[in-house]
C-alpha positions in Angstrom: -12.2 -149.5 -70.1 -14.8 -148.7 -72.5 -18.1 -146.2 -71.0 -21.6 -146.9 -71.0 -21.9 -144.3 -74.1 -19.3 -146.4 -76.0 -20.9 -149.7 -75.2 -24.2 -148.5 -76.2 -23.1 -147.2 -80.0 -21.0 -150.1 -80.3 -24.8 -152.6 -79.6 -26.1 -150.0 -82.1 -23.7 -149.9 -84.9 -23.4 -154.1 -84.5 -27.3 -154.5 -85.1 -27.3 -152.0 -88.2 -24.6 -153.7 -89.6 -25.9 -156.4 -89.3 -28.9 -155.5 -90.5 -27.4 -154.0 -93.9 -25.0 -157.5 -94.3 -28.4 -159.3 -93.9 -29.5 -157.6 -96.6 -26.8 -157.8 -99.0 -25.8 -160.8 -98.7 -29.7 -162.2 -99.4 -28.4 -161.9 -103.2 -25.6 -164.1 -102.6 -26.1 -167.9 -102.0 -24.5 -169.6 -99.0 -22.6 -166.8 -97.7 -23.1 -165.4 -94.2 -21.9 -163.1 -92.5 -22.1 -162.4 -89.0 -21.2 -159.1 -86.8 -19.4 -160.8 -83.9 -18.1 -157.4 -82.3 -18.0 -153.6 -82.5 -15.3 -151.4 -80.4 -16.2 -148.1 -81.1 -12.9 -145.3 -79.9 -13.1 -143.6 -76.9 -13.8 -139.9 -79.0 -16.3 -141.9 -81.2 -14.4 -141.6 -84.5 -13.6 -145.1 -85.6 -15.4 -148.4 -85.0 -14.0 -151.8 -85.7 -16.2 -154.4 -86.4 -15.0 -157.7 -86.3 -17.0 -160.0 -88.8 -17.5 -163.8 -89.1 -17.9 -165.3 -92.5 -19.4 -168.6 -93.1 -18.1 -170.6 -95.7 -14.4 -169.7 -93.5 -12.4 -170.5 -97.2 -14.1 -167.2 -98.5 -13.9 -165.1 -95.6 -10.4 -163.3 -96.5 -12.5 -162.6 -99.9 -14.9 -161.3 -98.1 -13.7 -159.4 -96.0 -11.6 -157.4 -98.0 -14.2 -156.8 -100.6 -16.3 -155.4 -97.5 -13.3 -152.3 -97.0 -13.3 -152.0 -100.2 -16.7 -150.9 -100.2 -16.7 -149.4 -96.7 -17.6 -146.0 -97.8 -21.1 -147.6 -98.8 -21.5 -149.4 -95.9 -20.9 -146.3 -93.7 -23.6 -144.3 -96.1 -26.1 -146.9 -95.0 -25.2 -147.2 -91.5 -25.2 -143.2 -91.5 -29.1 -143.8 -92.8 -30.1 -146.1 -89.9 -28.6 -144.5 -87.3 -29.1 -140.7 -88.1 -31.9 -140.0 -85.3 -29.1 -141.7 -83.0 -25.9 -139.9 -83.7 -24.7 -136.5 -85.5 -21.5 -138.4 -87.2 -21.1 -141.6 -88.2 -17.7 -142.9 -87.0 -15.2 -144.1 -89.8 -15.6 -148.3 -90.4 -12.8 -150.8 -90.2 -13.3 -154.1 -90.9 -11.4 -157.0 -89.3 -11.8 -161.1 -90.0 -12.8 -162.5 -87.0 -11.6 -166.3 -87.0 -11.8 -167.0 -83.0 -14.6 -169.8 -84.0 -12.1 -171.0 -86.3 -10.0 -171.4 -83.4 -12.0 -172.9 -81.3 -13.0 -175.4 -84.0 -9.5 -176.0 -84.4 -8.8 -176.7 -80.1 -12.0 -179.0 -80.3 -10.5 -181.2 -82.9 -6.9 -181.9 -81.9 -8.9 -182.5 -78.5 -11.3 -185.3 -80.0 -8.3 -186.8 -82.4 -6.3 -187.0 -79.1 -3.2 -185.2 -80.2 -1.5 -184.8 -76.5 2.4 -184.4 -77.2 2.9 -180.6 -76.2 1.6 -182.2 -72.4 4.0 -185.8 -72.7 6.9 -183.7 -73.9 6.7 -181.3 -70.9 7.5 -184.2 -68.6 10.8 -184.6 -67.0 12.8 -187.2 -67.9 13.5 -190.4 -66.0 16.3 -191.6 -66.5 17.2 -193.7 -63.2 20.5 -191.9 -62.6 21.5 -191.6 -58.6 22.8 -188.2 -57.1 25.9 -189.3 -54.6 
């Protein structure tokens, strides 16, 4: 269960970040990146942020090329939240694909793709137990 003081870095450390992406990524045409979600450690050592990249066929990309350059990102994140906290926790950067996902669920839904349901149905065969 994460505690109020965890919760409340983890709000803080999603908005700078996604303050400093904003920023960044102004340079670069049609590329987005969104924080989605930030658990910070229970000692307040790592946080894992969980990003969403929009176009999704250069999100990997992106995503890796963001670690690579975590050490930056933490310098700037350090900047904005100095006042806030004495040390800035180490950064991990995860792909976060769940709207992928869902995009995913909502088309086999509308293309009406039901076999995992009509296979899971017994079959009837007729035959008589004497």
């Amino acid at each position: 269960m994460e505690g109020k003081r965890q919760a409340k870095i983890a709000r803080l450390i999603q908005k700078e970040l996604s303050e400093i992406f904003r920023r960044q990524t102004a340079s670069v045409p049609g590329v987005l990146i969104t924080v989605s979600t930030v658990r910070v450690s229970p000692d307040l050592s790592i946080a894992k942020a969980y990003l969403s990249v929009f176009p999704s066929d250069k999100a990997q990309e992106v995503v890796d090329n963001i670690n690579r350059q975590s050490k930056t990102v933490r310098y700037e994140l350090a900047q904005a939240v100095r006042q806030v906290l004495r040390k800035c926790p180490d950064l991990q950067f995860y792909l976060d694909d769940s709207l992928d996902y869902v995009e995913n669920i909502d088309r086999l839904l509308a293309s009406g793709h039901h076999a995992p349901e009509a296979s899971a149905e017994p079959a009837r065969d007729g035959g008589s137990s004497d």
